[in-house]
C-alpha positions in Angstrom: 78.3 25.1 110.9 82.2 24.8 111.3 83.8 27.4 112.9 85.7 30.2 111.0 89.2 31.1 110.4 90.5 34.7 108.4 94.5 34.8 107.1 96.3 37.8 105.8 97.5 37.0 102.0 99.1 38.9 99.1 98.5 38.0 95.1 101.5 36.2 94.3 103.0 36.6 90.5 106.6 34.3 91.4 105.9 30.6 90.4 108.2 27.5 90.0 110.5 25.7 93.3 112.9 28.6 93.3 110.0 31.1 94.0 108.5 28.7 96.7 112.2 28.1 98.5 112.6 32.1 98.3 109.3 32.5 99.8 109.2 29.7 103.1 113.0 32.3 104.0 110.5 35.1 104.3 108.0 32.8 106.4 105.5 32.4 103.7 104.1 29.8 101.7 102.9 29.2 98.3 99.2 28.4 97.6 96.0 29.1 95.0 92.8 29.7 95.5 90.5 28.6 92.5 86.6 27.3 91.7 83.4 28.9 91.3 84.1 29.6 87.8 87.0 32.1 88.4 90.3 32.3 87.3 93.0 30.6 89.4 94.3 33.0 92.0 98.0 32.6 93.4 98.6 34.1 96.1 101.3 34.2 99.4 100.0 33.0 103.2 102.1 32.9 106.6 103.5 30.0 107.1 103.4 30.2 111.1 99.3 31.1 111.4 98.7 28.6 108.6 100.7 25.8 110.3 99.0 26.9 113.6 95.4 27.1 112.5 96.1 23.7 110.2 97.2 21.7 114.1 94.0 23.2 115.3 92.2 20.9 113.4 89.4 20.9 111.0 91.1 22.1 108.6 89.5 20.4 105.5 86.0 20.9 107.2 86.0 24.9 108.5 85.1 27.5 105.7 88.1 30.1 105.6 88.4 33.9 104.9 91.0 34.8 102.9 92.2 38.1 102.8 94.2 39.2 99.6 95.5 42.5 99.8 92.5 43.9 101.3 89.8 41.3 99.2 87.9 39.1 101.0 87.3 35.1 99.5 85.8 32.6 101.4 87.3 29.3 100.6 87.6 25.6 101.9 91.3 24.0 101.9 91.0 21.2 99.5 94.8 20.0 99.6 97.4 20.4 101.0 101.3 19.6 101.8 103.6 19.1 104.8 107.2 19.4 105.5 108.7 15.4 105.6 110.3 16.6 109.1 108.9 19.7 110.6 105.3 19.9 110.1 104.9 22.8 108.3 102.3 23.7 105.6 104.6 23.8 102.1 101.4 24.4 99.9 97.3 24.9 99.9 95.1 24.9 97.6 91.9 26.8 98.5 88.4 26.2 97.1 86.1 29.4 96.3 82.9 29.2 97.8 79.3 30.7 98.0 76.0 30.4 99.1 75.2 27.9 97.1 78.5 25.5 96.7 77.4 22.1 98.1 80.8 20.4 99.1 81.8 16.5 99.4 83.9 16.3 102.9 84.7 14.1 105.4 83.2 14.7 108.5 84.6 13.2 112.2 82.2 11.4 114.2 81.8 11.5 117.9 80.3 9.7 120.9 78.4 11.4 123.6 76.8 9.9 127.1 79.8 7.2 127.5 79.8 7.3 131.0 75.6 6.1 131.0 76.0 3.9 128.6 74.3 0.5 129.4 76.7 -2.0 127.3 80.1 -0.1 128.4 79.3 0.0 132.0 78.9 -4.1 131.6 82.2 -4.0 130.3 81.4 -3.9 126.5 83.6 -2.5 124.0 83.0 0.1 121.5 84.3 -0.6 118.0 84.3 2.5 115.8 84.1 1.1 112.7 84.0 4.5 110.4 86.2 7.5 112.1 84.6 10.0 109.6 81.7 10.1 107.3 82.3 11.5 103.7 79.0 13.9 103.1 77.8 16.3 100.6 76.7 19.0 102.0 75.9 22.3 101.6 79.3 25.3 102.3 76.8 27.3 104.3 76.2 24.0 106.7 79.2 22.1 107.6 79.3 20.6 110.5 81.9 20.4 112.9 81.0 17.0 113.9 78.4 14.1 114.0 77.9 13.1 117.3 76.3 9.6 118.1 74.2 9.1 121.8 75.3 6.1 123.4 72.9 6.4 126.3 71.0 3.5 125.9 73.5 1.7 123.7 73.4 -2.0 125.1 76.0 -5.0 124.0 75.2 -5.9 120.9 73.5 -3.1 119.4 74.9 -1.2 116.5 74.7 2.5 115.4 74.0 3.4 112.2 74.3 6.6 109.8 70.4 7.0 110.8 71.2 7.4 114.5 72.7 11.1 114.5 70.9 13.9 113.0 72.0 15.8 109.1 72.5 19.3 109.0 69.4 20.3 106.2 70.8 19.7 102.7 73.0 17.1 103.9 73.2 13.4 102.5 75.9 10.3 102.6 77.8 9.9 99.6 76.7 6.2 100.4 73.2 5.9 99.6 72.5 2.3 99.4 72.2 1.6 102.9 72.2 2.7 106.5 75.8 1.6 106.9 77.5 1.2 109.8 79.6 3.3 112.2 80.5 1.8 115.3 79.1 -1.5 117.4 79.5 -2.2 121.0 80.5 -5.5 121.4 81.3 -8.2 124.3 84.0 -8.5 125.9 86.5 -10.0 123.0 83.7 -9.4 120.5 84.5 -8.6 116.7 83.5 -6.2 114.8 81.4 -6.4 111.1 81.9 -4.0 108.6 79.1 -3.3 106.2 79.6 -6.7 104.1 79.2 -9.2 107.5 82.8 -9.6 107.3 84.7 -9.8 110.6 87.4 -6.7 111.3 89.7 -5.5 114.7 88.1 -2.4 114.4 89.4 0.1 116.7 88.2 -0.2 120.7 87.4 2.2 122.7 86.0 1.3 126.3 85.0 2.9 129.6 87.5 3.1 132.5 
């Protein structure tokens, strides 16, 4: 499961721009927490340990806790909006979840064993043709990553959706095929995508 995070909040009863602009000069930040069949919730967060634990990354993937004057929620951030210049968090929304809430994210893949692998000590490249995988998947069993074994990975060969392992209750939103996610190709090699057609793809290769 993804790790965890916990901010401080306070119910928040100002609404509209001239509440939000009021708010970031105190160092907070508008944002709502709704779902699970509850009434939206508005409510104040920090804008420094929110910025800070948004740059950590994960931040769509890790369930949260919420605190609200004292009232625990745990929630997923949904959405959310940036500052044009600085960076910082303007506005979340949070998702209420349970036990039971199965969530549609987008989860990062990653390759292990790079430095055995057969096709990139040849010189091979690998193209990474999907960066995350979209999943439904249960609140309770997020993973922080997929992770994809590449030692015994040869030019040529290409890893699929069925080569790393689901967390239990977890499925593709694709369901049609076992789709790509990254090829290691020859030395100026292309890449196909799931239709056959040729695409740059993004390389990675060994040093």
């Amino acid at each position: 499961m993804a790790s965890s995070y916990e901010l401080k909040a306070s119910a928040r009863d100002r609404v509209g721009k001239g509440a939000a602009r009021s708010l970031r000069r105190e160092g907070l930040l508008p944002a709502v927490i709704y779902g699970d069949k509850k009434p939206a919730l508005p409510i104040t967060i920090p804008v420094k340990e929110t910025t800070l634990t948004l740059h950590k990354g994960g931040f769509l993937t890790h369930i949260g806790t919420i605190d609200v004057d004292g009232e625990k929620h745990q929630v997923i951030a949904k959405d959310f909006q940036l500052h044009p210049v600085r960076d910082d968090v303007l506005h979340v929304d949070f998702l209420r979840v349970s036990g039971n809430t199965t969530l549609t994210v987008d989860i990062p893949v990653t390759f292990i064993n790079e430095e055995t692998c057969p096709g990139l000590k040849k010189g091979g490249m690998l193209n990474v043709v999907r960066h995350t995988v979209e999943l439904i998947v249960p609140a309770n069993a997020i993973p922080e990553t997929l992770v994809f074994d590449l030692a015994k990975v040869d030019i040529g060969d290409t890893l699929h959706i069925s080569a790393t392992t689901l967390p239990e209750g977890a499925q593709p939103t694709i369901t049609d095929r076992d789709f790509t996610v990254a090829t290691l190709a020859a030395p100026g090699g292309g890449v196909q995508d799931d239709d056959g057609e040729a695409e740059g793809g993004e390389e990675e290769t060994s040093e």
